[in-house]
C-alpha positions as CSV (number, residue, x, y, z in Angstrom):
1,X,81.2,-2.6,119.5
2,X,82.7,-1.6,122.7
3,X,80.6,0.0,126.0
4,X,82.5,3.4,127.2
5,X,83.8,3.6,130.2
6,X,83.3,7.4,130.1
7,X,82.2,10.0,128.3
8,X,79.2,10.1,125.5
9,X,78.7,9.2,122.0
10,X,76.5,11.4,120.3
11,X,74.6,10.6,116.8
12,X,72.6,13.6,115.5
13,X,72.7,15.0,118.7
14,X,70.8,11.6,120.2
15,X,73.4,10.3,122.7
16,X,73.5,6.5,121.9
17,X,76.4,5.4,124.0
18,X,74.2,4.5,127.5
19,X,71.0,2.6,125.6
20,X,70.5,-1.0,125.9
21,X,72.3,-3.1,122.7
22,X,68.6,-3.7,121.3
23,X,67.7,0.3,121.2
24,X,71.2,0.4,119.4
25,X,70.3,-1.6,116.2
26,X,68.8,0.8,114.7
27,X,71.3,3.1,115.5
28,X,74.1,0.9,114.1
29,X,73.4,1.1,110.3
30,X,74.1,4.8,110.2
31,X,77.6,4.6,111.1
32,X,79.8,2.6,108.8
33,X,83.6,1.9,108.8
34,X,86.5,1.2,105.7
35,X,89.1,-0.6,107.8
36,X,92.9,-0.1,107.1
37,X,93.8,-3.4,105.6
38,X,91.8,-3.7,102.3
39,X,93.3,-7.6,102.2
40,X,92.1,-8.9,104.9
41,X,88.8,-6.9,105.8
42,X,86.6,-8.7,102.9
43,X,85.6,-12.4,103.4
44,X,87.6,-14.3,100.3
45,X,84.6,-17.2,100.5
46,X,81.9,-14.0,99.4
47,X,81.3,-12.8,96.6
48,X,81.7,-8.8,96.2
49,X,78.2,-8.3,95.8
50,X,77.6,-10.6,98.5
51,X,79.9,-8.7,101.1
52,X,77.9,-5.6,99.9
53,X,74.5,-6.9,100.3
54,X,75.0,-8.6,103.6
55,X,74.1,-5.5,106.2
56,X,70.9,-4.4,104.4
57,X,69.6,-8.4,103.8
58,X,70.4,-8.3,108.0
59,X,67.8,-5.3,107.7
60,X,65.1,-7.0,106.2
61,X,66.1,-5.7,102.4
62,X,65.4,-8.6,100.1
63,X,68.1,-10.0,98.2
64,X,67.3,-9.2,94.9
65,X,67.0,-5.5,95.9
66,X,69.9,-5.4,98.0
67,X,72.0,-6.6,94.7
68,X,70.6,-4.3,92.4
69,X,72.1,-1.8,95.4
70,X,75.5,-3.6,95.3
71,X,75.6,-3.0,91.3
72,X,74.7,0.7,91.7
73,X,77.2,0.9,94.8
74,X,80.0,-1.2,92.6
75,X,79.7,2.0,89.7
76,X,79.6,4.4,92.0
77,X,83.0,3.7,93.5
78,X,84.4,3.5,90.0
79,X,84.2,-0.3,89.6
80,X,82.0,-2.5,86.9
81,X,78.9,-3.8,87.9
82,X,79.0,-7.4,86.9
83,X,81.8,-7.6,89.7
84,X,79.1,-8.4,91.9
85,X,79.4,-11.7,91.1
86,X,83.7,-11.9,91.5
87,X,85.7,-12.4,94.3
88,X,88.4,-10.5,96.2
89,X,91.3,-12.1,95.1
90,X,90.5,-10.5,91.7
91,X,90.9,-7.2,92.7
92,X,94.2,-5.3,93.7
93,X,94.5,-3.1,96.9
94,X,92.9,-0.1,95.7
95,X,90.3,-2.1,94.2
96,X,89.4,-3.7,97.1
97,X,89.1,-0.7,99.5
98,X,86.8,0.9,96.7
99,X,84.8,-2.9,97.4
100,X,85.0,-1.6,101.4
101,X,83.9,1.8,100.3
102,X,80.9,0.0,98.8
103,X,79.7,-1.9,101.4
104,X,79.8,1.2,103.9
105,X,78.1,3.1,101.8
106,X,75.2,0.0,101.7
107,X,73.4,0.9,104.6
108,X,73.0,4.9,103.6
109,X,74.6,6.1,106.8
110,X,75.3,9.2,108.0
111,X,78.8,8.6,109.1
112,X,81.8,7.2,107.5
113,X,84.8,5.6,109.6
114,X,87.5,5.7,107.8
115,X,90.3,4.0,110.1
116,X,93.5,4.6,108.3
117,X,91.6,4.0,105.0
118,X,94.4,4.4,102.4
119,X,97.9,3.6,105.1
120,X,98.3,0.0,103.5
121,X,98.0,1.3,99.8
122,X,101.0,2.7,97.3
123,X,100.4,6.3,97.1
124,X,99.5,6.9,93.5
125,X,96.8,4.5,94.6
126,X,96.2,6.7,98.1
127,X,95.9,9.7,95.8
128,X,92.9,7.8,93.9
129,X,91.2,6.9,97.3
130,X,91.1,9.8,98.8
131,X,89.6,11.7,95.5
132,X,87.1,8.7,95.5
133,X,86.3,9.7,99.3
134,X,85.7,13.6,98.5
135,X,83.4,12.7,96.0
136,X,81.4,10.7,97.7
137,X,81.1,13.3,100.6
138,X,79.9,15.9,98.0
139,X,77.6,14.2,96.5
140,X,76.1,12.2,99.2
141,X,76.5,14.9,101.8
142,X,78.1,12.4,104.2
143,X,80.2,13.3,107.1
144,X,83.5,11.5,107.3
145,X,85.6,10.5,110.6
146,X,88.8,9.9,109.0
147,X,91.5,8.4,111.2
148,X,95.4,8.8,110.4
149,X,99.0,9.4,111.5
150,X,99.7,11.0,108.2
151,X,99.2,14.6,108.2
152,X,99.6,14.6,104.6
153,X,96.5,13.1,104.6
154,X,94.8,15.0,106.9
155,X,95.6,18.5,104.7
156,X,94.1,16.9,101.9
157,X,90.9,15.2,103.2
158,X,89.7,17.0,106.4
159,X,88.0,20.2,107.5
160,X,88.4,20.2,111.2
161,X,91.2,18.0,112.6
162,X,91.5,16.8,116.1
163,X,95.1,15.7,117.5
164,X,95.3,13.1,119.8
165,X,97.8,11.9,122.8
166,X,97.4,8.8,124.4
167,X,93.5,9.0,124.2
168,X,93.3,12.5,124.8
169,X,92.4,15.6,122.4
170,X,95.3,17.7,123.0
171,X,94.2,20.2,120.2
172,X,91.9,20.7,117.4
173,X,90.1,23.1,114.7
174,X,89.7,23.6,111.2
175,X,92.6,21.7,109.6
176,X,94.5,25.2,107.6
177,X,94.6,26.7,111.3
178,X,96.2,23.3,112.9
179,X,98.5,22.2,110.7
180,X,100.0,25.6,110.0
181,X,99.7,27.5,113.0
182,X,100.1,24.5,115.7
183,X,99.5,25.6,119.8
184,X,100.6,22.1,121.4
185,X,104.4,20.4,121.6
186,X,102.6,17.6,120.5
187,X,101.1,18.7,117.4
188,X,104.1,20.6,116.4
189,X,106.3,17.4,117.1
190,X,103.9,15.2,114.5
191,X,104.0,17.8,112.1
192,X,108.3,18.5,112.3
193,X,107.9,14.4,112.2
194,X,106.2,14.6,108.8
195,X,107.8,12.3,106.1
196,X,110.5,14.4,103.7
197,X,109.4,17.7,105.2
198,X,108.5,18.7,101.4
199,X,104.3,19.1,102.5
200,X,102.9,22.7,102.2
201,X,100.5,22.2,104.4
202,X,99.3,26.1,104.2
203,X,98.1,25.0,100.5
204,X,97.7,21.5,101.4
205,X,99.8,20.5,98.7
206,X,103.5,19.0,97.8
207,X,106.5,21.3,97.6
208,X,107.2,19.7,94.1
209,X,104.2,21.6,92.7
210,X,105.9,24.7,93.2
211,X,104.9,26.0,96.7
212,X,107.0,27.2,99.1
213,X,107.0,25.2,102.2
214,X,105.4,27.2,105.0
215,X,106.7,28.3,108.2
């Protein structure tokens, strides 16, 4: 959406960031995003299935295709299919961003944003998302760019995690190594900064469960 100023972008090892908008469209479908707020990222005047069927109609899909899709999509996320033809307001939080999931998931793309995906939703709810996310990744094999403050999170969804300071990687690697054996101030300030101080992140799991905290 935005041109860099610097620096590359790099799909499937094709960099896209320097080619001209119309070379970009194809480009575009295979990286999807959830936004954070689940209440105000869905158009209340579309139906579900419409919001889901909208990106691959714009790719020539014809409707009645692109619905069946939306049905399929609708169960995979955990939700019934005949909510295709219902409306955001009928849905609470959680089952709204599963609706967001949804329509990412649409185009088939080959990466998921996830911009603080599950930060505006109660945690029992969170807990639900996040599952929801890690099976989607097995079984469609899709890589995920998940974007947080919470380093709870983080232990529970990522592989590799990638600490940022005013724009800048400061540090990063596979997530057991980072959040238990920080190198940067930074990273070691974020995780003393961690709500209650009751996460093992070593086992990437609460305290409460039994778990000593680590180190």
């Amino acid at each position: 959406l935005i041109d860099p100023t610097s620096g590359g972008v790099r799909l499937a090892g094709r960099e896209i960031a320097d080619i001209s908008r119309r070379l970009l469209q194809p480009h575009r479908q295979k990286i999807q995003i959830v936004f954070q707020d689940p209440y105000r990222s869905l158009n209340p005047r579309v139906t579900v299935g419409g919001s889901i069927a909208e990106g691959p109609i714009n790719y020539g899909v014809a409707h009645t295709d692109a619905m069946k899709r939306a049905r399929e999509l609708l169960e995979l996320v955990g939700l019934p299919a005949d909510a295709v033809s219902r409306y955001p307001h009928q849905f609470s939080g959680g089952q709204r961003q599963r609706i967001a999931i949804a329509r990412a998931l649409a185009l088939d793309p080959d990466v998921l944003v996830a911009d603080e995906a599950v930060s505006a939703l109660d945690v029992s709810v969170q807990a639900q998302v996040l599952e929801l996310l890690d099976e989607i990744q097995n079984r469609l094999g899709i890589a995920i760019l998940f974007i947080t403050h919470d380093l709870r999170v983080a232990a529970q969804i990522c592989d590799e995690v990638v600490v940022m300071q005013h724009g800048r990687v400061v540090e990063q690697g596979p997530a057991a190594e980072v959040l238990t054996h920080p190198k940067e101030a930074y990273t070691k300030a974020l995780l003393d900064a961690a709500p209650g101080r009751d996460w093992d992140f070593a086992n990437f799991r609460p305290v409460s469960e039994g778990v000593g905290a680590s180190a």
